[in-house]
N, C-alpha and C positions, 0 to 999 in steps of 0.2 A: 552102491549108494544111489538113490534113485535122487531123480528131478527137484523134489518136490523137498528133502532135508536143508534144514536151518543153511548147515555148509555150502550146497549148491548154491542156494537165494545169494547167501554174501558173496560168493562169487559170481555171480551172476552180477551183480548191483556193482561191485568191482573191475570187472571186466566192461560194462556200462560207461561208467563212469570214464575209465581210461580211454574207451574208443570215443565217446562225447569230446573229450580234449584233446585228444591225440589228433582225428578227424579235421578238430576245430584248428591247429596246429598246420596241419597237414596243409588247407585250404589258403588261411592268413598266410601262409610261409611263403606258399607258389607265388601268391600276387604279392608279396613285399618282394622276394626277390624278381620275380618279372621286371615290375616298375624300378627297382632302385638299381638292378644292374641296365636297364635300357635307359633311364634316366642317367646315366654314367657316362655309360659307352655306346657307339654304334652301331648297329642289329648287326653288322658283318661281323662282330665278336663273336656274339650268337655259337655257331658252330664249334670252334676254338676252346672256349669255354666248353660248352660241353662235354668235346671229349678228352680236356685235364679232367673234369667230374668224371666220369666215366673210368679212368684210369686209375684214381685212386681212390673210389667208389669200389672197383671192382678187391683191391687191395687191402679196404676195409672191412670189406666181407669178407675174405680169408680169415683174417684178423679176428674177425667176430663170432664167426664158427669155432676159431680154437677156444676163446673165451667161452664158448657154452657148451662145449665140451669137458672145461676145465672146471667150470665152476656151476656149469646149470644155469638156466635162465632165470630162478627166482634170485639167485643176485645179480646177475649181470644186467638183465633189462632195466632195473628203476635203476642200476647204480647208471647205464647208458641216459637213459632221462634224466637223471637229475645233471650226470656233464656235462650233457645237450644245454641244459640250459644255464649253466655257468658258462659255457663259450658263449653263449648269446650274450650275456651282459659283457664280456670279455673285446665281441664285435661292437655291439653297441658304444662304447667308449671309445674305441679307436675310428669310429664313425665323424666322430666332432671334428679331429683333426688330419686326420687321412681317409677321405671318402672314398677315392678310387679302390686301395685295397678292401677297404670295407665293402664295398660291394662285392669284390670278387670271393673274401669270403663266406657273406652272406651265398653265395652262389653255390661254393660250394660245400657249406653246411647242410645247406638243407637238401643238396644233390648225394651228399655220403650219409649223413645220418638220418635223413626223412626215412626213406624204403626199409632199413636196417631196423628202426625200432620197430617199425609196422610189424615185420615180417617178424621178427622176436616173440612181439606180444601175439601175434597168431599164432606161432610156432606152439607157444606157452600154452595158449589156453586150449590148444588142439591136445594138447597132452592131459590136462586136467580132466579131459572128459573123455567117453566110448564114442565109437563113432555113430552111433545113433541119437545119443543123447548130443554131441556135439552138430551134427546135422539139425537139429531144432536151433540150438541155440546159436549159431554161427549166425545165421539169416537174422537173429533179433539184434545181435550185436551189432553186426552190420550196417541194420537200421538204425541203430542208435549213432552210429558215427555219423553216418547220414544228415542225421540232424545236429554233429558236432560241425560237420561241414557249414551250414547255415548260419550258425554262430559263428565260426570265424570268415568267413564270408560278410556278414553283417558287421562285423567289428573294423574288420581291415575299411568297408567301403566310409566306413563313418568316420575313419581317422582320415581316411587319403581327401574327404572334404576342408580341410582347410589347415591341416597340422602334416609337419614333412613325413615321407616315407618311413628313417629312419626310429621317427615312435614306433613303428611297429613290434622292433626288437625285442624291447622290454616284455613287451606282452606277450610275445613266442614264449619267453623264456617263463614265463606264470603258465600257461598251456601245459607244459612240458615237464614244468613242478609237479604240478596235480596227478600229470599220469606218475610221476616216480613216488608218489604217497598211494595213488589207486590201487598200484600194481604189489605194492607190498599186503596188501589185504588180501591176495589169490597167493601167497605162499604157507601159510600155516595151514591149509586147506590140504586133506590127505588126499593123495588118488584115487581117483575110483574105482582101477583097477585091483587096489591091495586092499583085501579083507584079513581079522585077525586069525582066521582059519584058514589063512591059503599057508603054501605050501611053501619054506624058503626056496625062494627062486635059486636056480643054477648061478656057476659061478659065471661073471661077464665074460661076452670076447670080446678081446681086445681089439679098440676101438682101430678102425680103420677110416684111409685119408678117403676126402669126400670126394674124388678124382674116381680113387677105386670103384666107390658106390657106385656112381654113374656107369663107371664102364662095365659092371656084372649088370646092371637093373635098365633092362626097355624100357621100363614104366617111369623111372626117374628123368631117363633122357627125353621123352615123349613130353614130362612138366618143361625140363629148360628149353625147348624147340617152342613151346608153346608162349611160353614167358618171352622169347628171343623177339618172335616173330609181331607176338602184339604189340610191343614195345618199340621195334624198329617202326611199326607203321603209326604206332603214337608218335614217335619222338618226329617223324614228316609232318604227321600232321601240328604238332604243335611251333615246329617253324616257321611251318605255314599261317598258322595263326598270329604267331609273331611278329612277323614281318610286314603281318597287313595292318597291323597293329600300329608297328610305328610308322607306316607310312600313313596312317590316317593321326595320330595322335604326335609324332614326333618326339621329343624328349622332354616334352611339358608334362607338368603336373597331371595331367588327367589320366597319366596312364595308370598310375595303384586304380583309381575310382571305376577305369574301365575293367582292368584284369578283377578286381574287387567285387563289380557289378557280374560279370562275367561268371567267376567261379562261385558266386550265391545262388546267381540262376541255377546254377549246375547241381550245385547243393540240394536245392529245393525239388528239383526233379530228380533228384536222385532219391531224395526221399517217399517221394508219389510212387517212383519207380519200384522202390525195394518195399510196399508195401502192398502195392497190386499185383507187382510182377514175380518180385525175388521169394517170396517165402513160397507160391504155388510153384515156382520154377524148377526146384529144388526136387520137390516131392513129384513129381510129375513129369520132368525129362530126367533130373537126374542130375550127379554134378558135371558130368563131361558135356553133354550134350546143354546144360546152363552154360558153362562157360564157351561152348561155341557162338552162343549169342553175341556175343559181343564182335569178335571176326567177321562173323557174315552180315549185321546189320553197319556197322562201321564202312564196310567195304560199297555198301548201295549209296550210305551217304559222301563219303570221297570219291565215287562215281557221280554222282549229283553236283558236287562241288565242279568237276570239270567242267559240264552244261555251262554254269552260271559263275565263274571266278569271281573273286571279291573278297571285302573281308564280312562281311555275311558269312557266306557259304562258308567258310571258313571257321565263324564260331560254329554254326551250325554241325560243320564235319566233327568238329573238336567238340564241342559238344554231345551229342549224341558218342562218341565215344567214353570222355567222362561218365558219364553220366551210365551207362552199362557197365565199364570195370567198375565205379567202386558200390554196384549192388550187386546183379546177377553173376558178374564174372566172378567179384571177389568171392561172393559166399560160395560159388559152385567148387574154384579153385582150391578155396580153404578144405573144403570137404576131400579132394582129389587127396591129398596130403593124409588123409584119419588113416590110411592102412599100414602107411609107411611106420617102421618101429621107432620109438623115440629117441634114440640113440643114432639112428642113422639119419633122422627128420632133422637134430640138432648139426648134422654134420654137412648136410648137401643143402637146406631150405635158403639158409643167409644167399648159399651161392646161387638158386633159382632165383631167389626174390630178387636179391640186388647184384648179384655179378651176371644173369644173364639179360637182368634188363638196365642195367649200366650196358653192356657189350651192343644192344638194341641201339642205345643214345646214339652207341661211339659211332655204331655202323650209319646211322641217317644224319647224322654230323657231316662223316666223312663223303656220304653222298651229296650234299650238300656244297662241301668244300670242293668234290670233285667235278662240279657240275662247271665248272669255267668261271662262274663270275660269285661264289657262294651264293650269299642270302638271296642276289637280283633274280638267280634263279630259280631259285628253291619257290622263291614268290606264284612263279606263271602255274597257270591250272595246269601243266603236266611237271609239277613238281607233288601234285597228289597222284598220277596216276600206278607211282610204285607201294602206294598205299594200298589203291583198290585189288593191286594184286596180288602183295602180301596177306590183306586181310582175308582174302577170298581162298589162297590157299591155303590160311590156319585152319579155317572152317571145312572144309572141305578135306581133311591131315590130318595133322598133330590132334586135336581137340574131340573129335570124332572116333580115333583109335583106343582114346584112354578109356571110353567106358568098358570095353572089355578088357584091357591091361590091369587096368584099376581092382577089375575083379581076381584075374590072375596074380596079382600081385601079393593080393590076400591069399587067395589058397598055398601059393608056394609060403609063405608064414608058416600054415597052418602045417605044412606039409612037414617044412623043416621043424618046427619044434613035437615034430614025434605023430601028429595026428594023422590020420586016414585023410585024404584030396577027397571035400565034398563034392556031390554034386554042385553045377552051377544054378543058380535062379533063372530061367531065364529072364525075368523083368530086369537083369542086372547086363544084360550084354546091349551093347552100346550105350549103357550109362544110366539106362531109368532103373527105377524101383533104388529098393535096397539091398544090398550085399544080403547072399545066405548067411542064416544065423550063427550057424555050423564056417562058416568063413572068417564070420566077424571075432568070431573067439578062437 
């Protein structure tokens, strides 16, 4: 089934649509709960919370894996978004009368089930398509959330001018609708794999635990080291962020407006980003060597930040991070994942996406907490410098090795289901070009 059939468009327009709200979702979610749990409570919470999120984040990725396992993800993901957004009105209501806990579960709603549907709907639409044709279109998708970001970005900053934090709920819960009506239009959509002349497929093997996968597959544990590693140096920096946050803003109103202003800026060069940088990126280093961008330029700018502390440097560090994961990292990442078989992608993805970067949080949390005084110190410019050097050793690691595993990964496929080990490409070792063709099938 090529590009260009009625079927692809609708899912393409589909899949659009979902990352437009989901994106726009994603963005609004971070700055309502930023502002209404700091408007709550006191940035020393910060850590604490975290890593409950983190604990039963990681918990609900298990959880979520066996659901797609069980039943596949064209039911589970919109049946996931539309619960999503029944617990939102569900928070919203108990917001009027009990704020405290209401915060804390806005906190950690959106800390278990933000990463969880992302990761689903990639997972999904990584399946619908080959990885060539999914290589074109992961990058436009991507830009399209981009500019879901913006949107909710623009919405949250216009509520947090003069109406409480707590409006924002409702409207998560509309976001998150849309994606559970979007996402039901990419299920009647055959694969593009199964033509009416192919051959009944072999009987399945039985499905194995996602534990196993990792420990047979380099190439699988190479994605969670790499997930591990970006994550623990986001989750420094974004305490960092925080913290400078409320010592400039304190627990007044300004803070949704500032996190609001914040994550649209972010938005928006993200969009600039994934339109000049992400789509040439892809096709030209490759996906391993795309998402080591993010590592090694993150890592100059938390080196930067030390120079100059503050809370500048600060969005600056944190920005210029956002703003590479969710263009060039994500699409490179997403791509990493096309060779993995669907059945094992359903078994071990939830646990990359959200149990190894839950486990990131928990670790720079507990740094944090460990440092003697939490948040006071996580604050000082050498509360970045375990960033500069995580970030320097993904890029120069984990991210750098996968373009050849990536390819290995493929031919052992190709191996095990009967065919002759092609040669390799070389434009595919260390991560540029594309996989042999002979590989890819």
């Amino acid at each position: 089934m090529s590009p260009e059939t009625p079927e692809i468009r609708s899912a393409v327009v589909a899949a659009t649509v979902t990352a437009i709200a989901m994106i726009a979702y994603q963005v609004a979610a971070k700055a309502t709960r930023d502002a209404f749990f700091l408007s709550t409570f006191h940035v020393t919470a910060l850590p604490a919370m975290m890593i409950a999120t983190s604990v039963l984040a990681i918990v609900l990725a298990y959880a979520f894996t066996r659901a797609l396992n069980a039943w596949g993800p064209g039911r589970v993901i919109p049946a996931t978004f539309a619960g999503s957004a029944a617990l939102l009105l569900v928070e919203w209501a108990i917001s009027f009368p009990f704020r405290r806990p209401a915060a804390i579960l806005v906190y950690l709603h959106y800390g278990c089930l933000g990463a969880l549907v992302i990761s689903g709907f990639y997972s999904f639409l990584s399946e619908r398509f080959d990885p060539r044709t999914a290589k074109r279109l992961l990058a436009r998708v991507t830009g399209a959330g981009a500019l879901g970001g913006v949107l909710g970005g623009v919405v949250a900053s216009q509520v947090g001018r003069g109406l409480p934090v707590t409006t924002m709920i409702p409207i998560l819960a509309i976001f998150h609708l849309i994606c559970a009506a979007a996402v039901l239009r990419l299920r009647p959509v055959a694969s593009p794999a199964r033509t009416p002349a192919a051959p009944a497929p072999p009987p399945a093997k039985p499905q194995r635990a996602p534990f196993h996968l990792l420990a047979e597959s380099a190439y699988l544990r190479g994605l969670i080291v790499l997930v591990l590693i970006v994550t623990l140096s986001e989750g420094l920096i974004d305490l960092v962020l925080k913290g400078r946050a409320y010592q400039e803003f304190g627990q007044g109103g300004d803070l949704l407006q500032f996190f609001a202003a914040f994550y649209t800026g972010v938005s928006i060069l993200t969009v600039v980003a994934q339109a000049t940088v992400g789509r040439f990126a892809l096709e030209k280093l490759g996906p391993a060597r795309t998402a080591a961008l993010l590592p090694a330029t993150t890592a100059a700018a938390s080196a930067g930040a030390l120079v100059a502390p503050g809370l500048g440097s600060a969005v600056f560090a944190r920005g210029i991070e956002s703003i590479l994961a969710n263009s060039v990292y994500r699409a490179g990442y997403e791509v990493l994942f096309t060779p993995v078989p669907a059945r094992e992608k359903r078994s071990v993805k939830a646990i990359a996406d959200v149990g190894a970067s839950r486990a990131g949080d928990f670790l720079a949390a507990a740094i944090a907490q460990l440092r003697g005084r939490g948040m006071d110190r996580i604050q000082a410019p050498r509360g970045l410098r375990p960033v500069a050097r995580a970030r320097a050793g993904v890029a120069g690691g984990p991210a750098r090795s996968l373009g050849r595993a990536r390819l290995d990964h493929a031919l052992d496929r190709a191996q095990d289901a009967g065919a002759a080990r092609p040669e390799p490409n070389p434009k595919s070792i260390g991560g540029g070009g594309d996989l042999d063709p002979a590989a890819e099938r």
